[in-house]
C-alpha positions, 0 to 999 in steps of 0.5 A, spaced: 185 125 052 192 124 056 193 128 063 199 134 060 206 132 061 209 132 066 218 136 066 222 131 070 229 133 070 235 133 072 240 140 073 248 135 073 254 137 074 261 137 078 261 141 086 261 147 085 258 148 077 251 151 081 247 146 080 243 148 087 242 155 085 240 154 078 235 148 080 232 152 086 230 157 080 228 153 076 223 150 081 220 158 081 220 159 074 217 153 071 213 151 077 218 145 079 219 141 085 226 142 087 230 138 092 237 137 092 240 131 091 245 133 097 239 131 101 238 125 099 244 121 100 245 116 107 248 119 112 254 114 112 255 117 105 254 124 107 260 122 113 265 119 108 264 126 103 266 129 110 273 126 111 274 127 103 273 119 102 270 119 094 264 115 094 264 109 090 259 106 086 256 102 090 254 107 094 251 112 089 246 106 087 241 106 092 242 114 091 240 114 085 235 110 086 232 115 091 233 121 086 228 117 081 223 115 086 223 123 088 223 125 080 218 119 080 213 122 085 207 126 083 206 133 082 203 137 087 198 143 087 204 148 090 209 144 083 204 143 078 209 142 072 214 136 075 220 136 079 227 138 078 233 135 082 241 138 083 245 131 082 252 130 080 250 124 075 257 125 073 258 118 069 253 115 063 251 109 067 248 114 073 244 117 067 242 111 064 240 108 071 236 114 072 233 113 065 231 106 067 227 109 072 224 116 067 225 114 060 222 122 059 228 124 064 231 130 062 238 133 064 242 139 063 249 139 065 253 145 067 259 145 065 265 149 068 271 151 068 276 148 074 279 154 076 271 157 078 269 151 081 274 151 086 273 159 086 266 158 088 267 151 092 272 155 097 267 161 098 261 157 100 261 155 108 256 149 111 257 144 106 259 137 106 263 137 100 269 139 101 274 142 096 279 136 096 273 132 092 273 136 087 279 133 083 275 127 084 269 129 082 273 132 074 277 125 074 270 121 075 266 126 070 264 124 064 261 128 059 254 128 056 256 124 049 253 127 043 247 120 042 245 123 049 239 127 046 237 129 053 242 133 055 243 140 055 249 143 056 250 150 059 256 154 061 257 155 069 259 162 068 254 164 065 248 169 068 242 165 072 238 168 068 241 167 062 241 159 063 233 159 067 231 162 060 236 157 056 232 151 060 225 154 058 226 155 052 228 147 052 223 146 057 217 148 052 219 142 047 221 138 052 214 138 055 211 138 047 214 133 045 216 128 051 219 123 048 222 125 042 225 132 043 233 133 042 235 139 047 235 145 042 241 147 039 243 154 044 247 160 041 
């Protein structure tokens, strides 16, 4: 008999879309570790965010790398059912590096508009981020395209409930059908 499978995903986005809250949720409801990529990111990344400098792509390599290796890790008895991580994997080839690592990954991408990432960056205090970067963050985000069959695309707007219970629901055939599910189509 296989051991059960494991939920390795990924909540992506731009600043600001809410991709801390909604993994921290469904961390508790899913039985998930969650870390914030945030956290992940060298200290010298971390200072060059601060000054408003855009990270460059030799920079998020060894991120990644780091997300996928905590991603990787083995479930523990206080997070049976996998890991889920807030990362911006904003272009393709970010996705696809993390696929390299977990061919089982799974994303969900908030999507937001401008003018509410910018409302929610501007009220929120103690992050590095700053607003500036956002525009960058626009300009560098790629859109899961429709062959990325293992994305889940949610509004940012709507209710954390709402999207918990939309990733669940995805979650029960993600883990029944670890490499095959397509994210289901959502009302």
């Amino acid at each position: 008999m296989s051991p059960p499978t494991v939920l390795r995903l990924v909540v992506m986005g731009v600043s600001g879309c809410g991709k801390s809250t909604l993994a921290g949720a469904l961390g508790e409801a899913l039985h998930l570790c969650m870390t914030d990529g945030d956290d992940l990111h060298l200290p010298d990344s971390v200072r060059k965010m601060q000054s408003g400098v855009p990270l460059t792509d030799a920079d998020r390599w060894p991120w990644l790398d780091r997300v996928a290796a905590c991603l990787q890790a083995a479930p523990d008895a206080s997070a049976p059912a996998g890991r889920v991580v807030a990362c911006s994997a904003l272009k393709r080839v970010y996705r696809d590096r993390l696929r390299q690592h977990l061919p089982d990954i799974r994303f969900v991408f908030l999507d937001g508009q401008p003018e509410l990432l910018r409302q929610r960056m501007g009220q929120r205090t103690g992050h590095f981020m700053q607003l500036q970067m956002l525009e960058s963050q626009l300009n560098t985000l790629e859109r899961p395209a429709g062959d990325e069959h293992d994305v889940l695309t949610l509004q940012a707007d709507q209710p954390l409930a709402h999207q918990v219970a939309q990733v669940t629901l995805a979650a029960s055939a993600w883990t029944l059908h670890p490499t095959g599910a397509r994210a289901p189509e959502l009302p």
